[in-house]
N, C-alpha and C positions, 0 to 999 in steps of 0.2 A: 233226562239227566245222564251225560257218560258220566261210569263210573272207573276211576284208574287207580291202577294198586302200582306204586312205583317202592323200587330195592336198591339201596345203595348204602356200605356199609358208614360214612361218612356222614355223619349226621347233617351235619353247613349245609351238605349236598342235596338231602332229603327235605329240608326245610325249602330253601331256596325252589327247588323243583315243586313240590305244593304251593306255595305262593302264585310262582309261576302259571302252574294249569290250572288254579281255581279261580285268578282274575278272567280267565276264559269265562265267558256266560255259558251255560248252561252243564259244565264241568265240574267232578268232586273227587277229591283223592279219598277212596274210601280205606288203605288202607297202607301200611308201612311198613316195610321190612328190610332187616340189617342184615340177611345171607341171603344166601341160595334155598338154602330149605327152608326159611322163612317164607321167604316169597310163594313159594312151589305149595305150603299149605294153606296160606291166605289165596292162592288161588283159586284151590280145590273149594275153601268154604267161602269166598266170597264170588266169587265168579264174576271178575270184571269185565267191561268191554275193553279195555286196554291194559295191560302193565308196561311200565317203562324199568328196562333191568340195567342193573349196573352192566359191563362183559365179565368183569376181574373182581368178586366175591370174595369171603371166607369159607370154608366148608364147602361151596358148591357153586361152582362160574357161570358168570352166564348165560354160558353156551349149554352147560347140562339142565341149568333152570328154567331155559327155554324148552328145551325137549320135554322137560317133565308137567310146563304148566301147560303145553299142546297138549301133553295125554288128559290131565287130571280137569281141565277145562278148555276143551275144543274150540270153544266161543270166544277165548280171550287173544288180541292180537296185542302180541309183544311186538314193542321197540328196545332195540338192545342199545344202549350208551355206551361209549368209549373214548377212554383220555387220547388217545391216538391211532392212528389210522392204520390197517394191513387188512391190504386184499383176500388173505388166506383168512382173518378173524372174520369178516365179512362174509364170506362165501359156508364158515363154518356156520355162524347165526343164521343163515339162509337154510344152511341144509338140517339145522335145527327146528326149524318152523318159523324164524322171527317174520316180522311183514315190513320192520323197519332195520334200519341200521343207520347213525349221524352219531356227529364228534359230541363230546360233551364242550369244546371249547366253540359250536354252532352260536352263530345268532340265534335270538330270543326269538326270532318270526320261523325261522328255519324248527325248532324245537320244536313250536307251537302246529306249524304246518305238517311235521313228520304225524303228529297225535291226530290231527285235521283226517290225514289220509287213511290213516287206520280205522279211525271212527267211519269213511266211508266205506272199509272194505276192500280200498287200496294197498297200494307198497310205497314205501320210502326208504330208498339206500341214498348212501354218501356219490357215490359214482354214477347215479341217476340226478340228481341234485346238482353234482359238478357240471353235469352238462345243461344245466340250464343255470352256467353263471354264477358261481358264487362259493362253493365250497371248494378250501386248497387242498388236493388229496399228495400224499405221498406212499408212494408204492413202498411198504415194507419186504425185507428178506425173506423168503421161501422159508419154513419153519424145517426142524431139523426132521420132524417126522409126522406123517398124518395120522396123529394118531388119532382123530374120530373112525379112520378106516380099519383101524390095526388093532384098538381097544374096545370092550364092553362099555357101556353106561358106568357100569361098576366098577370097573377098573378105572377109570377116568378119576371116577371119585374116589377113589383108593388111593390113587396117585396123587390127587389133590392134598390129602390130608396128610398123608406120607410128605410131601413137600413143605408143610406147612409146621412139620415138625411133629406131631400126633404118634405117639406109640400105638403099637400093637394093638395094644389091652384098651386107650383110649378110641381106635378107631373103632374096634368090637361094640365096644358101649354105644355110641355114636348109631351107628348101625343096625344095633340090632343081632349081630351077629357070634359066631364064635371066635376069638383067636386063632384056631388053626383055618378058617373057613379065609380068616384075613389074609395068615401068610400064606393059604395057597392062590389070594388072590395074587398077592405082591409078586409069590415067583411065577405066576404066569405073564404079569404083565411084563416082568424085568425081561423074560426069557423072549417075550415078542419085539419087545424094544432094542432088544441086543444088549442092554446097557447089566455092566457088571458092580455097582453102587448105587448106593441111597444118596450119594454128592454125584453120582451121574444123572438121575433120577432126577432130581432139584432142579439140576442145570436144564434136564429136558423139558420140566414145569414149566420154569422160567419161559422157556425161548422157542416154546410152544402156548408162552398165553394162559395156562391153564391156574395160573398162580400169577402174582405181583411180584417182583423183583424187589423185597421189602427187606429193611434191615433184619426183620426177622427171620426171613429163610436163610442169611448168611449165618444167622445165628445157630437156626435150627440145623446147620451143614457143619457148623463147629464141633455140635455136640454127636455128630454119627447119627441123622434122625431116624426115626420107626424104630428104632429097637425095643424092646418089652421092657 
């Protein structure tokens, strides 16, 4: 029996996908998760042969969740899902560990196949796919910064939640950590990024993928996010 642990924070989406891979004979969604850190500990305690990840999470995307379900379960081959296609999110999920990469707006056999190839121990990207006919890729703009090169693990996720609108005090808690442990994460990252705002910062979320372009982070840019 493969067992697959699929993360997306959209319920429709989660259901829909269970359905999906347990008409598969011999397949079982053993478990479900609505973030990043969700997924990354159902990993660690269920140890699937597959996870199917969202890319654009809450708390934690699915490029860091990738990274972290490689450490905490070496055995588990992610497929990473995405509403839209860019070569740089692709190649990030790759240098994360994923073994797959497809649209969420795939056909059902194309879905079905990317889990197929994993379960063998194979790869499944979009631009391997495209050449055998059948996925429409379009090359997205170059991101404004790489930052898996430029940023920690932690900083990553630091930025995440700082974008997402999370204070100070609430990412500490989150974390695990101190307050000041926070802001000396924040001004090191700002200081490598170059960027002089928490609405600079947003925008680099944004148009770096590492957050959703949601009404809420216009929000959260209204109100001045990360301050204490």
């Amino acid at each position: 029996m493969l067992q697959i642990l699929i993360a997306d924070d959209h319920a429709l989406l989660r259901k829909g996908l269970q359905y999906l891979l347990e008409a598969h004979s011999g397949w079982r969604v053993c478990g479900e998760a609505i973030d990043g850190r969700e997924v990354v500990d159902l990993a660690e305690r269920l140890k699937p042969d597959v996870a199917v990840v969202d890319l654009l999470m809450p708390g934690l995307n699915g490029i860091e969740a990738t990274r972290r379900i490689r450490e905490v379960s070496p055995g588990t081959a992610v497929l990473v899902l995405a509403g839209a296609y860019s070569e740089q999110a692709e190649e990030d999920a790759i240098s994360a560990g994923a073994r797959g990469f497809v649209l969420k707006s795939s056909a059902v056999d194309r879905v079905i196949g990317a889990v197929e190839s994993l379960a063998r121990g194979e790869t499944f990207f979009v631009r391997q796919g495209s050449r055998r006919g059948g996925e429409r890729v379009a090359k997205a703009g170059a991101p404004l910064h790489a930052h898996a090169a430029v940023l920690t693990s932690r900083e990553i996720e630091i930025t995440q939640l700082l974008a997402e609108g999370k204070s100070n005090w609430c990412i500490a808690t989150i974390l695990g950590i101190s307050v000041r442990t926070v802001e000396t994460h924040r001004a090191n990252l700002m200081g490598k990024l170059g960027l002089q705002s928490l609405v600079e910062l947003v925008h680099y979320a944004v148009r770096n993928r590492i957050v959703e372009p949601l009404p809420a982070v216009t929000a959260a840019e209204s109100r001045g996010v990360g301050g204490r």
